[in-house]
DSSP file (Angstrom, degrees, kcal/mol; ACC not computed):
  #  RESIDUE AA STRUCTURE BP1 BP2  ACC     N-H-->O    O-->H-N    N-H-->O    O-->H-N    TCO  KAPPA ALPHA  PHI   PSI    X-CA   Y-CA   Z-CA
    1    1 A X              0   0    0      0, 0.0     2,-0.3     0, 0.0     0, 0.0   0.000 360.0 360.0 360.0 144.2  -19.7   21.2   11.2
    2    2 A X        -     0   0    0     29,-0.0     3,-0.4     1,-0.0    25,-0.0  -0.898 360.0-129.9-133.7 155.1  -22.2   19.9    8.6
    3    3 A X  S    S+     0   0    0     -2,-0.3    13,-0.9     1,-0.2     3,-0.5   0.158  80.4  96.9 -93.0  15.1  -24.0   21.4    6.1
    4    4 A X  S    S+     0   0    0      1,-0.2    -1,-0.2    11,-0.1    12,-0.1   0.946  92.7  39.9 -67.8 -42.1  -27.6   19.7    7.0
    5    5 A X  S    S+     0   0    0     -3,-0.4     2,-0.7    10,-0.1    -1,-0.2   0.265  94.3 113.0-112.8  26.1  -28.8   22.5    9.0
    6    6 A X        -     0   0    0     -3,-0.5     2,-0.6     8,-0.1    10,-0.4  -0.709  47.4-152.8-102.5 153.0  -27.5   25.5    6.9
    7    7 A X        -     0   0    0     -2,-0.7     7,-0.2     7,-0.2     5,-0.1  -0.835  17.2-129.4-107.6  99.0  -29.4   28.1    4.9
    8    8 A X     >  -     0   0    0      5,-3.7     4,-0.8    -2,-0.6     5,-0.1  -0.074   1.9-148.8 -61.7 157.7  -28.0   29.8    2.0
    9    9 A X  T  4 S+     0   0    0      2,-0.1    -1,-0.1     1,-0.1    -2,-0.0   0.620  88.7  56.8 -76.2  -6.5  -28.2   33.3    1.9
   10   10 A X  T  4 S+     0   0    0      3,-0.1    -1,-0.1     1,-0.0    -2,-0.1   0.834 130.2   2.8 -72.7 -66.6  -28.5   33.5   -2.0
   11   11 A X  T  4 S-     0   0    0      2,-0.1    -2,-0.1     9,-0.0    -3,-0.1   0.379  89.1-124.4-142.7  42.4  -31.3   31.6   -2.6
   12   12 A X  S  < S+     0   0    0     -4,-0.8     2,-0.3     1,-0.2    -3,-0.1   0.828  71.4 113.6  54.5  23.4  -32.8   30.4    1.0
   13   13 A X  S    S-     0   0    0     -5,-0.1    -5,-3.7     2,-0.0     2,-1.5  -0.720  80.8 -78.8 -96.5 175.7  -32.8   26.4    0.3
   14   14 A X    >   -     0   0    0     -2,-0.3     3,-0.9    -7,-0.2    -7,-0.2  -0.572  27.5-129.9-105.9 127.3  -30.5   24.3    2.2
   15   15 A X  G >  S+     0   0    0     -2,-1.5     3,-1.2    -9,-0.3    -1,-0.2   0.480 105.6  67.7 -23.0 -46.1  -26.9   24.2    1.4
   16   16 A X  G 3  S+     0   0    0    -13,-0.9    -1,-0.2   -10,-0.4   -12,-0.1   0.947 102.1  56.6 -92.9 -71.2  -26.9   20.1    1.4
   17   17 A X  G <  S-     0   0    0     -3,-0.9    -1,-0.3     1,-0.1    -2,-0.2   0.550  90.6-156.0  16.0 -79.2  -29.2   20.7   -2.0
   18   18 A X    <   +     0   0    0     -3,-1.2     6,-0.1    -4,-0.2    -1,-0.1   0.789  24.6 170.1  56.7  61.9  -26.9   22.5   -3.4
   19   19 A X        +     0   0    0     -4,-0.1     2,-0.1     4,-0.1    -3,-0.0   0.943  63.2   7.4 -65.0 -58.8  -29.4   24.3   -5.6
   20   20 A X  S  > S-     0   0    0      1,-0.1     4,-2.0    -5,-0.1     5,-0.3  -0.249  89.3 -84.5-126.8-140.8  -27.1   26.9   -6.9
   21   21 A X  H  > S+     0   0    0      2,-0.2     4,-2.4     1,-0.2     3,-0.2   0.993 120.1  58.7 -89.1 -44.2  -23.3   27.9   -6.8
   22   22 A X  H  > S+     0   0    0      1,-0.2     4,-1.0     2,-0.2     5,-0.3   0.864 117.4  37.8 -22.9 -72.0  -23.2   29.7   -3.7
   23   23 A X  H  > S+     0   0    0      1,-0.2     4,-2.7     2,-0.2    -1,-0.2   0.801 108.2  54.8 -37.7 -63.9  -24.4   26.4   -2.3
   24   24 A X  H  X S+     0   0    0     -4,-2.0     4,-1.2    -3,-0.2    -1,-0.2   0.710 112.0  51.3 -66.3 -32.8  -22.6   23.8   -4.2
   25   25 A X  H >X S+     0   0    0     -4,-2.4     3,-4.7    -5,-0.3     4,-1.5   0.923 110.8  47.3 -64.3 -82.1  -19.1   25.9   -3.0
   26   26 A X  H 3X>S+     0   0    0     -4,-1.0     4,-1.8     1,-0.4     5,-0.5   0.625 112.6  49.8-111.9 -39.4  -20.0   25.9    0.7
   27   27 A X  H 3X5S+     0   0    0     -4,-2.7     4,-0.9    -5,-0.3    -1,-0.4   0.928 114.0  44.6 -72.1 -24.3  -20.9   22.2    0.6
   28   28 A X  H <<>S+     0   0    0     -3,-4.7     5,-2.4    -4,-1.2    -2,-0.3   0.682 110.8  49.1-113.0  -7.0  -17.8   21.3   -1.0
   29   29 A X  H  <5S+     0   0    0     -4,-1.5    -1,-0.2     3,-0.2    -3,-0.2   0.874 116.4  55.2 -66.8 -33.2  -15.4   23.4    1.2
   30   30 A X  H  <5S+     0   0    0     -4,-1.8    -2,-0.2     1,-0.2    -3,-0.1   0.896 115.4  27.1 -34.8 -61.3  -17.4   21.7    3.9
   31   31 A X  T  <<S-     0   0    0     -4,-0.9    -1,-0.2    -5,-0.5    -3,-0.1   0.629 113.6-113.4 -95.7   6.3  -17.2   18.1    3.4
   32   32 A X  T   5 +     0   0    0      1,-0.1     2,-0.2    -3,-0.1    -3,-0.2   0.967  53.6 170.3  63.7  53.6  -13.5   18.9    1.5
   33   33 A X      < -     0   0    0     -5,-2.4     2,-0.4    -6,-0.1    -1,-0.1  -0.583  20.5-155.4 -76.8 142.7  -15.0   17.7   -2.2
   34   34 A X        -     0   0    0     -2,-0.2     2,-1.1     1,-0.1    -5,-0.0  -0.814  22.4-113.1-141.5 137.8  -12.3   18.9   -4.3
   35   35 A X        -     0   0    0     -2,-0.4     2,-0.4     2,-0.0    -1,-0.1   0.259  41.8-142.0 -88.0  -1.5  -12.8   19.7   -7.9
   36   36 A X        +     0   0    0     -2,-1.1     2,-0.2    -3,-0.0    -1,-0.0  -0.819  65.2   2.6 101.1-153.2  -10.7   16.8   -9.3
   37   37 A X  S    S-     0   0    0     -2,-0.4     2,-0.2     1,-0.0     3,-0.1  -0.439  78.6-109.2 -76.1 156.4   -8.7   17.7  -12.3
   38   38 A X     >  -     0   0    0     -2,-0.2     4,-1.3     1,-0.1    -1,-0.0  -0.696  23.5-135.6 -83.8 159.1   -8.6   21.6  -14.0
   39   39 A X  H >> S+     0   0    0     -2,-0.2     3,-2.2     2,-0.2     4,-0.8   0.987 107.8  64.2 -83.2 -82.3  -10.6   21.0  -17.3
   40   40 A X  H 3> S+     0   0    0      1,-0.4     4,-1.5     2,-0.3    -1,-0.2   0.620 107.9  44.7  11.9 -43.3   -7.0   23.5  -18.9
   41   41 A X  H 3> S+     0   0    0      2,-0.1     4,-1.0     3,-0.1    -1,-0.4   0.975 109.1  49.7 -92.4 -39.5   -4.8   20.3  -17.7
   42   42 A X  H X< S+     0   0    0     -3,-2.2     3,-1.2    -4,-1.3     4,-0.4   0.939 114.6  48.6 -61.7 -52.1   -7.1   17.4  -19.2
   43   43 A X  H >X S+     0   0    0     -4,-0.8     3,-5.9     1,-0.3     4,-1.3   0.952 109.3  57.4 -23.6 -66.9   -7.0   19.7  -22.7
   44   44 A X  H 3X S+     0   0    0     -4,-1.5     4,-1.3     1,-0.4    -1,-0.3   0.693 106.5  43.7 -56.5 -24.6   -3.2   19.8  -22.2
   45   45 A X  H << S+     0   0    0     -3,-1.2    -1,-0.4    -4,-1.0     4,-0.3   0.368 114.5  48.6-111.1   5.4   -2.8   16.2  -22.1
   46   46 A X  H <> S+     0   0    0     -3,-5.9     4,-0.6    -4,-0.4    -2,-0.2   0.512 109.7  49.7 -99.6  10.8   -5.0   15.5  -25.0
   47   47 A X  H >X S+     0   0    0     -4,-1.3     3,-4.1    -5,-0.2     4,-2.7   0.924 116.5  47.9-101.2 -75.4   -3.4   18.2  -27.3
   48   48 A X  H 3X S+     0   0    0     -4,-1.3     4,-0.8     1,-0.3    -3,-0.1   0.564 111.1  47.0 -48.7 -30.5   -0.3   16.6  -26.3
   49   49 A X  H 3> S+     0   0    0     -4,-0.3     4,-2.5     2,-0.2    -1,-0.3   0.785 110.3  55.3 -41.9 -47.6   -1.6   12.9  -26.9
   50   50 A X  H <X S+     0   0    0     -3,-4.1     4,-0.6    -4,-0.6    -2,-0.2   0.919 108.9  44.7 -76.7 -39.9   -2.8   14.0  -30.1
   51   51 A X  H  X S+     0   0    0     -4,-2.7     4,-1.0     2,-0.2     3,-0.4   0.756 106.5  60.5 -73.3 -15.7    0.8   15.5  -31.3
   52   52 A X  H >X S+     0   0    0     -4,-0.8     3,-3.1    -5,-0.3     4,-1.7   0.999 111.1  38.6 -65.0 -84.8    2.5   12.5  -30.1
   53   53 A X  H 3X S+     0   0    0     -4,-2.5     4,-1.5     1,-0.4    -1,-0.2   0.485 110.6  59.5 -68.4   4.5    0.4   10.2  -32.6
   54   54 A X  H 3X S+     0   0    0     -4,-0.6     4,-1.4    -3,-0.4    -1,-0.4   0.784 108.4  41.1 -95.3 -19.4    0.5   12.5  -35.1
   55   55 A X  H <X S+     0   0    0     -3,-3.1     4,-4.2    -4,-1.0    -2,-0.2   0.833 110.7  60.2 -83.6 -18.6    4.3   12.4  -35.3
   56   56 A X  H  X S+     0   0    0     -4,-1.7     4,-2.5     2,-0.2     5,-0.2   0.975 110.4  45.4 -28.6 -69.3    4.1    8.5  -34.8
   57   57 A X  H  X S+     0   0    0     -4,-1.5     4,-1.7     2,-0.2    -1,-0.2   0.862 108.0  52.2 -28.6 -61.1    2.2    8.6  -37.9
   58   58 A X  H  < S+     0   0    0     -4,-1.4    -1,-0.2     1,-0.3    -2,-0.2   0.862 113.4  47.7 -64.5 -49.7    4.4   10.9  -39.7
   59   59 A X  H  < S+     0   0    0     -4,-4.2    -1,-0.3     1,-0.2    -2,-0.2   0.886 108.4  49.0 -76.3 -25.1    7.3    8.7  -38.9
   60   60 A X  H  <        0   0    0     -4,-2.5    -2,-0.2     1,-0.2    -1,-0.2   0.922 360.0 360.0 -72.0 -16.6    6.1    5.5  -39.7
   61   61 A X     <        0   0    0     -4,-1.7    -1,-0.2    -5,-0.2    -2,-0.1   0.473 360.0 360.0 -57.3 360.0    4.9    6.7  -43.1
């Protein structure tokens, strides 16, 4: 199944657009897009980055 000949029901373009969210979901459970990393884990591993050099710091000083 492809999304070429579908019509959303939100706002009546065609899903492969992906004009709005309705759309942009339905194309990417389709073609199995998947969102990549959660924004909440990329944070976590710079917060964690960030305390790491700051104790680097703190110990070379």
């Amino acid at each position: 199944m492809s999304c070429d000949h579908l019509v959303c029901a939100q706002c009546s373009h065609p899903v492969r657009d992906g004009r709005c969210p309705t759309c942009r979901n339905a194309r990417a459970e389709l073609h199995g897009d998947g969102p990549g990393l959660p924004p909440a884990l990329v944070l976590g591993v710079l917060l964690v980055l960030l305390l790491a050099a700051l104790v680097l710091r703190a110990v070379a000083a």
